[in-house]
C-alpha positions as CSV (number, residue, x, y, z in Angstrom):
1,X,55.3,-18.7,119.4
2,X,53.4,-16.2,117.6
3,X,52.0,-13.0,119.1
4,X,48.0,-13.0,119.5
5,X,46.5,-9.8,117.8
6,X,43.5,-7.6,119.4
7,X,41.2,-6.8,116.8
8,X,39.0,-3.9,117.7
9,X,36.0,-3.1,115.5
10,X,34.5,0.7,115.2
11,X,32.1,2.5,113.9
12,X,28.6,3.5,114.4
13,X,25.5,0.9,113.8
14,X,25.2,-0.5,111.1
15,X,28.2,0.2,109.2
16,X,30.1,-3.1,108.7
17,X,31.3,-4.3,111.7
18,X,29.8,-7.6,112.7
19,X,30.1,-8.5,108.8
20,X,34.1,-7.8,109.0
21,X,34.3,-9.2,112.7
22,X,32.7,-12.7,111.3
23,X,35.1,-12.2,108.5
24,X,38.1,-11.7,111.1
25,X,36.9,-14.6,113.4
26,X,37.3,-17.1,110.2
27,X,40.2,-16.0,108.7
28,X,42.5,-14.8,111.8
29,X,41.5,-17.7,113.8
30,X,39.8,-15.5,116.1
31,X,37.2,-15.5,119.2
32,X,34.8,-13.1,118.1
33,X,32.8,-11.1,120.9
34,X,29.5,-9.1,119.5
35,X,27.8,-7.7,122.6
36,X,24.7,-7.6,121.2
37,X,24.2,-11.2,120.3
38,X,24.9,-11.7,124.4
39,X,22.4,-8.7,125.1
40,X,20.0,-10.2,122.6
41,X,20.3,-13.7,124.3
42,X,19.7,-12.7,127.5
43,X,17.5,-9.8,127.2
44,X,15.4,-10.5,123.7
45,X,13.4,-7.4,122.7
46,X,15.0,-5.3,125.7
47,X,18.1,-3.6,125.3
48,X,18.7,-2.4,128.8
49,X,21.3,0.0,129.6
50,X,21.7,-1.3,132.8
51,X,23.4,-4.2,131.4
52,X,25.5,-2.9,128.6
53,X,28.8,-1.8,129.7
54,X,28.7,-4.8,132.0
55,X,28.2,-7.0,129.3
56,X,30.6,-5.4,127.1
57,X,32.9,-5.3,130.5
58,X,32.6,-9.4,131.1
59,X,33.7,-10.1,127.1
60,X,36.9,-7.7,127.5
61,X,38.1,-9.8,130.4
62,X,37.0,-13.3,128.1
63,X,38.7,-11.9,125.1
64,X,41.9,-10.3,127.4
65,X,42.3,-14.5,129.2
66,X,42.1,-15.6,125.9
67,X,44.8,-13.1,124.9
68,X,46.9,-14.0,127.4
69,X,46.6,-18.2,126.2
70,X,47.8,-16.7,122.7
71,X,44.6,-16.5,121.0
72,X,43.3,-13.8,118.2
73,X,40.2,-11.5,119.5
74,X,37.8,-9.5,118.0
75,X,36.1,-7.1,119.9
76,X,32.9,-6.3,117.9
77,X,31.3,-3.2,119.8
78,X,31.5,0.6,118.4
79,X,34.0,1.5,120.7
80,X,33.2,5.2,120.4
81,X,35.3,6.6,122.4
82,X,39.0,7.2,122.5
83,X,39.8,6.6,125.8
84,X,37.7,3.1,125.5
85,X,39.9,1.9,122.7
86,X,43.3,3.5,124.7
87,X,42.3,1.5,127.6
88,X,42.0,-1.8,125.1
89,X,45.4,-1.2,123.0
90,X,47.0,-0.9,126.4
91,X,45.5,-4.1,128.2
92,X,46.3,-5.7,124.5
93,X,50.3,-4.4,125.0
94,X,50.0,-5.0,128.5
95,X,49.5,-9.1,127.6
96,X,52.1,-8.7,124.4
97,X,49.5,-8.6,122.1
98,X,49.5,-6.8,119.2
99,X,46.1,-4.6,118.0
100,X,44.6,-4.0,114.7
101,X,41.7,-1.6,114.7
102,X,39.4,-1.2,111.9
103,X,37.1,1.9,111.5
104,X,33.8,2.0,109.7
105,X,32.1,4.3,108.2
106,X,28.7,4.8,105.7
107,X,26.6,7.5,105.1
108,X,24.2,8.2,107.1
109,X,21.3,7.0,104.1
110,X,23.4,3.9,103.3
111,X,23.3,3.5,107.5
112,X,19.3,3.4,107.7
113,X,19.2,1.5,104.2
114,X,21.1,-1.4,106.2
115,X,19.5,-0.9,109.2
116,X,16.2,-0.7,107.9
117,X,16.8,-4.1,105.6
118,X,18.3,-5.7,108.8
119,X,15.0,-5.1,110.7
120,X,12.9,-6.4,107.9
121,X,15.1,-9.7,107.1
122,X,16.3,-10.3,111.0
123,X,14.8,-8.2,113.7
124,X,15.9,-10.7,116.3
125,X,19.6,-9.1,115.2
126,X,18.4,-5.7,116.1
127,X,16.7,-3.0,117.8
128,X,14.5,-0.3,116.5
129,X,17.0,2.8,116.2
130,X,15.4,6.2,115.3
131,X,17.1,8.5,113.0
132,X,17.5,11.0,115.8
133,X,19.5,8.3,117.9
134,X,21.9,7.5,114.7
135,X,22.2,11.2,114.3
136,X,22.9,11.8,118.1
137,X,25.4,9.3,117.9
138,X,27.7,10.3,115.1
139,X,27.5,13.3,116.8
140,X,29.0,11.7,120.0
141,X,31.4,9.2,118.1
142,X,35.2,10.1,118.1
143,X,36.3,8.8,115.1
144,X,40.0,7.4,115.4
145,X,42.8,9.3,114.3
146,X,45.1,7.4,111.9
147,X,47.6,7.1,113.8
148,X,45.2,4.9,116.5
149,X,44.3,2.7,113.2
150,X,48.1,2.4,112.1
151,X,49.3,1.8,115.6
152,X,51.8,4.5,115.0
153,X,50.3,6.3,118.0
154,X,51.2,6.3,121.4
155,X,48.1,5.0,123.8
156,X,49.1,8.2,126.8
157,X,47.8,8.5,129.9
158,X,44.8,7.6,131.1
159,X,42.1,10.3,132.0
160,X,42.6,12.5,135.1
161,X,41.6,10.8,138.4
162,X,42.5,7.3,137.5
163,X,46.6,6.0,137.8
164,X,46.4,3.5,135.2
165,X,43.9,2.1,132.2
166,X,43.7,-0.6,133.9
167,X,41.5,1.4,137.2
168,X,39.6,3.2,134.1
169,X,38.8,0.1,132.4
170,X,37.4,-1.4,135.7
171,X,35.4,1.8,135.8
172,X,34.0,2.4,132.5
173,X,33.0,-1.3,132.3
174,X,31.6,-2.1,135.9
175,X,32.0,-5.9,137.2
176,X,28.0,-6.0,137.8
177,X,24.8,-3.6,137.7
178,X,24.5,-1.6,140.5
């Protein structure tokens, strides 16, 4: 039986990721997850914040079941941080997965070139992002090392206060809006 892969998408907006998870989804096999086509769905011109990491929360434990049947996942969200996409290479390992994580990256002008001509040709894709947002957030973004892209990295331990990535997981990504 072959081993499923993970495939976890990151990068800022804007940058690729949704072309490459689409890309991914066809040629892997894969289910793709794009929070914001869910948060688009059920929220239209809103992009509450309420709702995000619990979104993003429910499609991790979809794509983790369909891990576990031994199918291919793409996880099409920026995953910023490293201690999100620690927490996903583990629960990946954790089910005998395997992960493959693919990093994006433009310049900041070819970033509001697309976003700008993604507003124009399909603002129902999109939100309005200001250029002090996508500055703020390559600011914030921890851009993987290459050892998390190749793998060659160990996940470690998860952040003081919680036992395992599992407990952060549950934390980071709440089961419902309080």
């Amino acid at each position: 039986m072959r081993r499923p892969t993970l495939f976890l998408t990151v990068g800022l907006p804007c940058t690729g990721k949704t072309t490459a998870a689409r890309r991914i989804e066809a040629e892997q096999n894969a289910l793709r997850l794009t929070k914001d086509e869910w948060v688009k769905a059920l929220y239209g011109d809103e992009n509450p914040a309420s709702a995000q990491d619990v979104i993003e929360g429910r499609l991790i434990q979809i794509g983790l079941r369909a891990l576990e049947l031994g199918s291919n996942v793409v996880i099409d969200y920026g995953l910023w941080s490293r201690d999100e996409r620690s927490a996903l290479r583990q629960a990946a390992a954790d089910r005998g997965a395997a992960v493959e994580l693919r990093y994006f990256e433009v310049t900041p002008a070819e970033q509001r070139r697309r976003l700008d001509q993604r507003q124009a040709e399909a603002p129902h894709t999109t939100w309005p992002m200001s250029d002090e947002e996508l500055a703020a957030w390559a600011a914030f973004i921890q851009i993987p090392t290459p050892g998390e892209r190749d793998g060659s990295e160990p996940v470690g331990d998860p952040p003081a206060g919680f036992a395992t990535w599992d407990a952060w997981r549950t934390h980071r990504w709440p089961p419902s809006v309080s």
